[in-house]
N, C-alpha and C positions, 0 to 999 in steps of 0.2 A: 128811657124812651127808645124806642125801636128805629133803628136807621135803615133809610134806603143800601139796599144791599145791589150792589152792579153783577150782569151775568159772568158766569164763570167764563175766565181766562181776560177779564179784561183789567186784573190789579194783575198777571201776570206780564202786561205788556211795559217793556222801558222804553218810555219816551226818548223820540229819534233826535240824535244828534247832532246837527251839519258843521258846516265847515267852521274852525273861526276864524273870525274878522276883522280882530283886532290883540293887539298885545300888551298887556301894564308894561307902561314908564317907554315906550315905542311908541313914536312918530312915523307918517307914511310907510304904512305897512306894505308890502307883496303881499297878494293875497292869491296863492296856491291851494287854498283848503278844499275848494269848492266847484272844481271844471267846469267855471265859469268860462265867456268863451274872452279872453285876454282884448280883442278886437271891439268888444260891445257888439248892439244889434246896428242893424242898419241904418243909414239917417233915412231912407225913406219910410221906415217901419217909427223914428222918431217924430216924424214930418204929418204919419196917419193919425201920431194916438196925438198929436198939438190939434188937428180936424176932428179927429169924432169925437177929445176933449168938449165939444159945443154942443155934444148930444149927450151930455150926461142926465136930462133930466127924464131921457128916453128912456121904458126898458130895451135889452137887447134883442136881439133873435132868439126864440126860443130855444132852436136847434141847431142855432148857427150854421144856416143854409149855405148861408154865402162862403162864407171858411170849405166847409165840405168839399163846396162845387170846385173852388181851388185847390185843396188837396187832387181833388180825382183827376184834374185836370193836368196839374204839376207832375201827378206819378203815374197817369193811367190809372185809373182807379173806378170804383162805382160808388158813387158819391153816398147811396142810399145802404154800403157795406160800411160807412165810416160814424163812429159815434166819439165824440167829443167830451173829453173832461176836463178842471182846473188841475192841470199838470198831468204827466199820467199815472203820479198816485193816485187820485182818486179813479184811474178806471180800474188800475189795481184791485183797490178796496171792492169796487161792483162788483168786479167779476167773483171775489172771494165771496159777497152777500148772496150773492146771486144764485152760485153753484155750492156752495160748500156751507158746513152746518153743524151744530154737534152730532160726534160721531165721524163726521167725516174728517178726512186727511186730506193738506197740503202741501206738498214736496215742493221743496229748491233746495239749493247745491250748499256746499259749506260754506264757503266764500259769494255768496250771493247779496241782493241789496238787502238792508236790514229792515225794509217793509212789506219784504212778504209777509215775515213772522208775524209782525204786526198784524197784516192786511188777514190772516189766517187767525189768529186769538181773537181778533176784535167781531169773526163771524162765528166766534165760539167753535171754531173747528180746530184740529189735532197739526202743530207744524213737524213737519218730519224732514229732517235735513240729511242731504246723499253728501257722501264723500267726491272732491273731483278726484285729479288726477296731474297731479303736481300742477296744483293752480288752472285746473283745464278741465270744463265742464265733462264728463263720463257717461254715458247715453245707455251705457251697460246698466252701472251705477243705478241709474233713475229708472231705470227697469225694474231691475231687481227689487227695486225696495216699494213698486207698484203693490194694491191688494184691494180687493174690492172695494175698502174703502174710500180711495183716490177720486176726488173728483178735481184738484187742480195742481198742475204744473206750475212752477216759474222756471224759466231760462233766463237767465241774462244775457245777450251775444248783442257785442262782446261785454265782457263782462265787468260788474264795476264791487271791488276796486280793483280786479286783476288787470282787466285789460285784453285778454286773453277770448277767442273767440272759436267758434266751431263752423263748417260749412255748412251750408244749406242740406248737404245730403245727409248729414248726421241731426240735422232737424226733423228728416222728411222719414227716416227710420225710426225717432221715435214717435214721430206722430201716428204714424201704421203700426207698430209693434206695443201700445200702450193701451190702458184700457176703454173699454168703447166709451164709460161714463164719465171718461175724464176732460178737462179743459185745458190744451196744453198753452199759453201764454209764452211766446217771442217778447221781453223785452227788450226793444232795440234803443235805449234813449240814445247810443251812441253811433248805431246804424255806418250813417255817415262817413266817419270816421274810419271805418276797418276797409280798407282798401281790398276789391275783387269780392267783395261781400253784398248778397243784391237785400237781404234783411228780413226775408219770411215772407213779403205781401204774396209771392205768388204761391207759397203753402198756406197761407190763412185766406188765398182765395180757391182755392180747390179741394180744401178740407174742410168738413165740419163742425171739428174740435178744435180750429185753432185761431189762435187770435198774437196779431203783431200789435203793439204799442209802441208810438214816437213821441215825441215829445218837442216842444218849439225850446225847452232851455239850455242847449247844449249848442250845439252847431249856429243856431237862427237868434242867441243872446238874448232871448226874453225870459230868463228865468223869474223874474221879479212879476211878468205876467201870467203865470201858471197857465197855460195852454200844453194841452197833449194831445193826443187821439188814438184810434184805436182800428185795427182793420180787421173784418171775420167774418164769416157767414153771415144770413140777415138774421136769423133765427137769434145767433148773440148778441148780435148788434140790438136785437127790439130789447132784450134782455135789461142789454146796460141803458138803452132808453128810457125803460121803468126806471131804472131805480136813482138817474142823476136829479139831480133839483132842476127844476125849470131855470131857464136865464144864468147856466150856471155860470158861463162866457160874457164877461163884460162885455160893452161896445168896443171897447177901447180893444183889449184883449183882441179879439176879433181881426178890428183892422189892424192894429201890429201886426200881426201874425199874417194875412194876406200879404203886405207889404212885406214883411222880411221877406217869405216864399216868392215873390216876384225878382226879388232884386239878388239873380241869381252871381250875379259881377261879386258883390260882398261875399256872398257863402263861397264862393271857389277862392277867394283872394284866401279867408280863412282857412281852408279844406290846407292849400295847397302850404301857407307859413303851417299849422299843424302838423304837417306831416316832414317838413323840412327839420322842425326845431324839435320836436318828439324824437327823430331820429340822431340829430344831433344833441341832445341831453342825454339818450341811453347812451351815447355815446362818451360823452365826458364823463359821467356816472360810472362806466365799465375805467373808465382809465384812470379813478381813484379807486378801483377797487368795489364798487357797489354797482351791481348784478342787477338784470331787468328781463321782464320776458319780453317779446317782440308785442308792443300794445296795437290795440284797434282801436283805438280810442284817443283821446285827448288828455293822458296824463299818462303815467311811468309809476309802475310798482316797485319803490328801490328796496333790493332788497338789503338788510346787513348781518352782521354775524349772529346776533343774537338780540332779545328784545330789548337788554341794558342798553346795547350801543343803540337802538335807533330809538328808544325815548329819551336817550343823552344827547345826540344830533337833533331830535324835534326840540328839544332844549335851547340846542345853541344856534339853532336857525331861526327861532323865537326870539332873542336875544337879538340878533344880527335885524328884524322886522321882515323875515320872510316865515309865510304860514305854509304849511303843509298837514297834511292826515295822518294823522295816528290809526291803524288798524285793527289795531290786538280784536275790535269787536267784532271783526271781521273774522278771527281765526288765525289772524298773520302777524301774531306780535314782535315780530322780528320787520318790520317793511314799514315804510312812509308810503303816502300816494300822493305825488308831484305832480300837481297839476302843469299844463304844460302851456306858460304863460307867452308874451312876446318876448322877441331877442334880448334884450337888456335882463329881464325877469329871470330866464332861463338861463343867461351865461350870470347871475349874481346866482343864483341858487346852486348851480355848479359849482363858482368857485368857494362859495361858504362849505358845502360838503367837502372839498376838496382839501379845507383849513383846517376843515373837524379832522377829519383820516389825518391827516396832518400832522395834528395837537395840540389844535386852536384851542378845542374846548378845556384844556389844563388853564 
């Protein structure tokens, strides 16, 4: 009997991996896998989804106006430039349906997030991955390996799992120097995070190829709510209009996500322990011996000798109930990514690596 046969490249894609969450025969785990934000979301953002709880037998906003009108509000923005998605994978995925096709090509970096590839096979399109630059996105790079087939970009800045980020002016040189039918994509899920870094809106608002993507799970603790968005010309913006599912934003969703954005006391309290304890972890990390680049983000690439030792420490940090990422998929089989938890979290996972270099793990 004859079976349904799926389009080429989509038995090529391997199903994405996140962080884990738990450990056999391990009680209260640390959970470092996932740059989660250690703080949770806000209680006003938990106070909104207990109210529009009472609307659940409502549909939502179709476009999620109200959200919109907050973002543009919150950044200076133009509300009718923002298109909204369930996380911003999925505006990922649009943008690749949208632009990109058999035949065509999508580029990102070695070390980049592992749903482009996805988000580029699942549109039947060709993934073509650039080399950085000792963990550091290459603008050269992603030139070079331009050809008329190119219709989409990814950038991560900064970037995940590295951490590592580029300025704005080496965003705005490749957006000028690339080709005219391509779509260059800023994702900034961690924006925030990278301190002197303003995050693309005002290249995805004076260009007509480019598009910045944020995301509420990172900084704003709603990852469980899958909210993201998206900023670019209107012309992309009507784009990914077409092609999201109506109502794709719960109610709830929605007003979380106003709420976290309001309640700007929470995100700076976060911003500000992030950037304290992230610098104090490279730090303890350098003083057993395990190397880190300076992150923009909310986690630490540690690195170690080689790939034995750091799946023999993701071993014994497992053992100990603290989780961390394993990268090899990443390209980085020598590195963990430590996510970068509160005070107690971050000095227990310090001193466990500390045990390991040690000789705990004998």
């Amino acid at each position: 009997m004859t079976k349904p046969i799926p389009q080429p490249g989509i038995l090529d894609i391997a199903l994405y991996q996140g962080g884990a969450s738990s450990a056999p025969g391990v009680s209260n785990v640390v959970k470092l896998s996932s740059n989660e934000n250690p703080f949770g979301p806000s209680e006003a953002a938990v106070k909104a989804v207990a109210v529009a709880a009472h609307q659940m037998h409502r549909y939502p906003e179709i476009d999620g106006a109200s959200l919109r009108a907050a973002l543009a509000a919150h950044y200076d923005l133009d509300a009718d430039r923002i298109a909204l998605g369930v996380g911003s994978d999925e505006i990922l995925s649009n943008i690749c349906n949208g632009y990109a096709g058999p035949g065509d090509e999508v580029i990102y970096t070695e070390h980049g997030f592992s749903m482009y590839r996805i988000c580029a096979l699942a549109s039947g399109a060709t993934p073509v991955v650039v080399p950085e630059n000792q963990r550091v996105v290459d603008v050269d790079n992603i030139l070079a390996a331009c050809t008329d087939k190119t219709r989409v970009i990814f950038v991560t800045n900064p970037g995940n799992p590295t951490g590592t980020f580029i300025p704005v002016s080496e965003l705005e040189r490749l957006a000028d120097a690339m080709p005219a039918q391509a779509v260059l994509v800023i994702d900034g899920a961690y924006e925030e995070y990278a301190e002197g870094y303003e995050g693309g809106a005002e290249l995805a608002a004076s260009r007509p190829n480019v598009v910045m993507t944020r995301t509420f799970s990172k900084l704003f603790g709603l990852g469980g709510m899958r909210v993201g968005w998206a900023y670019a010309d209107r012309a992309i913006i009507d784009v990914l209009n077409r092609l999201r599912n109506p109502f794709n934003l719960s109610t709830i969703a929605i007003e979380a996500a106003k709420a976290a954005l309001a309640d700007t006391a929470h995100t700076k309290r976060c911003l500000t322990e992030n950037a304290r304890l992230r610098a104090w972890l490279s730090g303890a990390l350098e003083a057993h011996g395990v190397m880190s680049d300076r992150s923009g983000a909310n986690f630490v690439l540690a690195r170690f000798d080689d790939e034995d030792e750091a799946n023999a420490c993701e071993d014994y940090l497992r053992s100990q109930g603290l989780l961390v990422r394993r990268v090899a998929g990443y390209g980085l089989p020598n590195c963990l990514r430590i996510t970068v938890g509160d005070e107690p979290s971050c000095r227990r996972v310090a001193h466990a690596i500390g045990a390991f270099k040690g000789g705990a793990r004998a």
